[in-house]
Structure formats: structure tokens, C-alpha cells
C-alpha positions, 0 to 999 in steps of 0.5 A: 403124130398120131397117139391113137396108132401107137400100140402098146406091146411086150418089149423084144430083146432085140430092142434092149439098148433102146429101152435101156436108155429110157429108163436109164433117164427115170431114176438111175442108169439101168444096165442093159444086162438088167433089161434083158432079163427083165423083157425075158420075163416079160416084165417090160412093155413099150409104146411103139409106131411102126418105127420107133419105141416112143414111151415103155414101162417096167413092173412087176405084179404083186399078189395072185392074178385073178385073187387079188393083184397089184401091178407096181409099175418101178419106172415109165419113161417117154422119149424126152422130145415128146414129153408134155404132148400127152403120150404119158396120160395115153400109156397110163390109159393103156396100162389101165387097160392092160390091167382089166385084161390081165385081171389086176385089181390096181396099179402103183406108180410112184415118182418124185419128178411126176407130180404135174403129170399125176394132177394132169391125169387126176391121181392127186392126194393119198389116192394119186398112186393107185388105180382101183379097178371098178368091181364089174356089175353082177 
């Protein structure tokens, strides 16, 4: 499978069940009543090919966009077959992304079980649960 083709989106109501699922296999089971208001708040994003949802994050933003803001990412979940292949370093590379182009200075992510996957992607020590953005050149 080619990674590269996946393109990060905001997740659609039709797709509730699905997404329901995944980040039912984070933490706790995550009703599908829960994931419809929060894609209705557009509070949820996906990792999609052209057929199937392969990875998805929920968050919410803390602070005031363009001032200063934190997005605080509570659950990020990849399809149990295709853990370990990469698929998870590559959402965090979009999120960074996503990020810069919503003009959030940082995000959270915390998670007990991930402590391969923050060294693998260099978020080790005190710092392994933030991103900085880098303050653009004037």
C-alpha cells in the first residue's frame, strides 16, 4: 500500500460506525452516539484511500486560533493490520501540517500504550508530548 495516496480529511456521518470502532480500540469504548456530535463539530479527521478509513484522530483546540492555540489530540487510532508499517508517524506528519495551516502553535498527544511510537518519531523525554511549531522567519 502506498501511504503517500492516503489523504487526511474531516470524517462524515456517514462514516460513524467505522470511526466508532477505531477509537473504541484506544482507551474505552467510544459510543457512536459520542462520534457523531463530535464529526458534527467537525472535531474528527480520518486517514482514507479511496476505499477504507486506515487511521483517524479526534481533538479539540485549546486557546484562540491565530493568538495562541494547542490542539489536544484525545485519541489516534490506526487499523490494527497496519500498525507498525508506518501509517501512524505518517498521520503525525499530517497533523503537524494541519496545524501550521489552521495556525495552531502546538499539539498534545498522550498515550500510556505509545511509548515506542513517540521514540520512533523523536518525541522522547519532557518534550515527547508536544510539537512546537517553529516561529516563521520575518
Amino acid at each position: 500500500m502506498d501511504f503517500q495516496k492516503l489523504k487526511l480529511r474531516l470524517a462524515e456521518t456517514h462514516e460513524v460506525r467505522i470511526v466508532s470502532k477505531l477509537l473504541s480500540l484506544v482507551n474505552r469504548k467510544v459510543e457512536e452516539k459520542e462520534v457523531h456530535e463530535l464529526i458534527e463539530k467537525k472535531k474528527v479527521f480520518v486517514l482514507k484511500d479511496k476505499k477504507k478509513i486506515r487511521a483517524v484522530f479526534s481533538y479539540t483546540v485549546i486557546g484562540f486560533l491565530g493568538v495562541f492555540a494547542i490542539m489536544y489530540i484525545s485519541r489516534l487510532a490506526v487499523v490494527p493490520d497496519l500498525q507498525g508499517n508506518g501509517i501512524g508517524s505518517l498521520l503525525l506528519a499530517r497533523i503537524k501540517k494541519l496545524n501550521i495551516k489552521l495556525g495552531i502553535a502546538a499539539f498534545f498527544l498522550f498515550t500510556a500504550k505509545a511509548k515506542e511510537f513517540y521514540k520512533k518519531n523523536h518525541l522522547d523525554g519532557v518534550w515527547r508530548i508536544f510539537w512546537w511549531r517553529k516561529p516563521s522567519k520575518s
